[in-house]
C-alpha positions as CSV (number, residue, x, y, z in Angstrom):
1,X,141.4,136.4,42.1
2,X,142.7,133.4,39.7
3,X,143.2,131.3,42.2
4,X,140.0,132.2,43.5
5,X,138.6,131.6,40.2
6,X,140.6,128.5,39.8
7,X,139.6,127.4,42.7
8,X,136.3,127.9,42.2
9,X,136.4,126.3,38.6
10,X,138.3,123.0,40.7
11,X,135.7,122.4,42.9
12,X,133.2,122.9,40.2
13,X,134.8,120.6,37.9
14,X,135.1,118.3,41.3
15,X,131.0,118.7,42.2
16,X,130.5,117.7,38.2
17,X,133.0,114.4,38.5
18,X,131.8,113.6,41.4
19,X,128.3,113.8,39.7
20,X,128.9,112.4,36.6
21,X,130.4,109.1,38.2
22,X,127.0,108.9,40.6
23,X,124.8,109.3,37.1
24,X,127.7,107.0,35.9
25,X,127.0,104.7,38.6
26,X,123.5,105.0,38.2
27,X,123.1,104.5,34.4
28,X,125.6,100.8,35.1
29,X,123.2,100.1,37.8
30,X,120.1,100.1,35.4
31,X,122.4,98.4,32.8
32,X,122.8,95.9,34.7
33,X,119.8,95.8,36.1
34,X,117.8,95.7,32.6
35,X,120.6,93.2,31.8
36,X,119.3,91.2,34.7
37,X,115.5,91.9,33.2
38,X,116.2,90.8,29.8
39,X,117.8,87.4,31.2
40,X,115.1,86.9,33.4
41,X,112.7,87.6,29.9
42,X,114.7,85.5,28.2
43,X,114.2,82.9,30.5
44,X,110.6,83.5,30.6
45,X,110.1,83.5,27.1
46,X,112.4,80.0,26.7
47,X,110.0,78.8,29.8
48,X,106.7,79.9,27.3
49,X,108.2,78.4,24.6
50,X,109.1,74.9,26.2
51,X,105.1,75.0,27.6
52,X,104.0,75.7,23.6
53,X,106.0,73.1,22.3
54,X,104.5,70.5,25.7
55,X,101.2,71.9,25.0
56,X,101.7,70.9,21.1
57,X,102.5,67.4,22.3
58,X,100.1,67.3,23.9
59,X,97.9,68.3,21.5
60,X,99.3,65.9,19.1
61,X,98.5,63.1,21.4
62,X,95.3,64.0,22.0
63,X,94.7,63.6,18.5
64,X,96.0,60.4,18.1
65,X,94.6,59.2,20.9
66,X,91.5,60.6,19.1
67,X,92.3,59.0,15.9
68,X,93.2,55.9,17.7
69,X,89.2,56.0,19.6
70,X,87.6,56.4,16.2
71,X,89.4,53.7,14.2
72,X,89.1,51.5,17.4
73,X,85.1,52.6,16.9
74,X,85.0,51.9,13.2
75,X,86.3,48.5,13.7
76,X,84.0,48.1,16.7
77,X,81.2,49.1,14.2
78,X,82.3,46.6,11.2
79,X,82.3,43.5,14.1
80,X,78.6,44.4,15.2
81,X,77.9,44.5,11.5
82,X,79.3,41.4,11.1
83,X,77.8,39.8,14.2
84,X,74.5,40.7,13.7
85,X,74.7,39.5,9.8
86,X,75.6,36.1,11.3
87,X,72.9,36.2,14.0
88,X,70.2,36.9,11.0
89,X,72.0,34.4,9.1
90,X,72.3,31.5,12.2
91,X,68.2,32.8,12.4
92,X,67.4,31.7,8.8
93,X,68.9,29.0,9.4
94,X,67.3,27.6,12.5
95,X,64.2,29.0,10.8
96,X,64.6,26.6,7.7
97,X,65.6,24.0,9.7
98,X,62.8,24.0,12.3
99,X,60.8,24.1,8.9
100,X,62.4,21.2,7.3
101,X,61.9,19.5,10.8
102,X,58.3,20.4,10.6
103,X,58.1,18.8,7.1
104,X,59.6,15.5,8.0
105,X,57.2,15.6,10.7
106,X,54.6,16.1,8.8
107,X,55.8,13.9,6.2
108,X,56.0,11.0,8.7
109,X,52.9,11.3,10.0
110,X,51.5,10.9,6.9
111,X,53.7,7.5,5.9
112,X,53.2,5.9,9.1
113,X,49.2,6.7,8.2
114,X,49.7,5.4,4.9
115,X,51.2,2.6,6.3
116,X,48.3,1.7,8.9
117,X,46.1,2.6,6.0
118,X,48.2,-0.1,3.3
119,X,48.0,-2.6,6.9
120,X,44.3,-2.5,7.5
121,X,43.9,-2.9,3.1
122,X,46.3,-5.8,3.6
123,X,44.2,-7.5,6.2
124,X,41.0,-6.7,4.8
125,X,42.5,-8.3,1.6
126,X,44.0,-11.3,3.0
127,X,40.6,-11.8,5.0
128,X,39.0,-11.5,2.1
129,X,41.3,-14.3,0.2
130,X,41.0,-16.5,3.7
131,X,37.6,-16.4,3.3
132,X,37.4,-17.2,-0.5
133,X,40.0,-19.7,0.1
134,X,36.9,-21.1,2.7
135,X,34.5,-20.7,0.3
136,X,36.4,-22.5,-3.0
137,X,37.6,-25.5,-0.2
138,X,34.0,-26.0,0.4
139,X,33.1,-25.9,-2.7
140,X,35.9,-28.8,-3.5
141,X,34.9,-30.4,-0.5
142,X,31.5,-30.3,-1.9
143,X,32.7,-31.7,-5.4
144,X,34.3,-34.8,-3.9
145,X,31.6,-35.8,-2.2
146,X,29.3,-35.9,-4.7
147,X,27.5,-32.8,-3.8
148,X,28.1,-31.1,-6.8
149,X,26.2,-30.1,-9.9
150,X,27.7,-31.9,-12.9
């Protein structure tokens, strides 16, 4: 009956080896599996991370490249301000100028009618001083010859 027993309590002890190294088994399988898992996170999560920190770059770029747009605007800005000062400025100018022009013009006309104006006094004069010039030669004329009062 001991052996029996014995026997019995050896095959027992057999059935819960044989079990314990197939839960033994088991539990190294899912070791290693979740070993496998957490790698494969940990890959994952470096993968994330590697995106964030291209995404961030990106990000930073697009800012400057944003930066970059509005100072490359502002300076666009200050050159139209500029230009279009000079364009009013060039237009006053022309403006006085075309003025001035109009004055010397106007001016001109006036001399060169003052100076037909002086020219027909001049003749009218000098007519006048031929024709006294007439008048006192025969008057001399008039003297000599014994035509005169005296």
């Amino acid at each position: 009956e001991k052996d029996t027993a014995l026997a019995a309590l050896e095959e027992t002890n057999a059935a819960a080896l044989a079990a314990l190294q197939e839960v033994n088994a088991a539990v190294e399988m899912r070791a290693a599996e979740a070993e496998r898992s957490k790698t494969g996170a940990l890959s994952d999560l470096v993968a994330v991370r590697e995106v964030n920190v291209g995404m961030q770059r990106d990000v930073e770029g697009a800012r400057e490249q944003a930066r970059t747009a509005t100072e490359a605007r502002q300076q666009t800005d200050t050159a139209l301000k500029e230009a279009t000062a000079a364009l009013k400025d060039a237009t006053a100018e022309r403006e006085a100028r075309q003025q001035t022009e109009a004055a010397l013009k106007e001016a001109s006309v006036v001399e060169i009618e003052s100076i037909r104006e002086t020219a027909v006094a001049e003749r009218e004069a000098l007519r006048a001083a031929g024709e006294a010039l007439r008048v006192r030669n025969a008057e001399l004329e008039l003297g000599r010859c014994g035509g005169g009062v005296g």
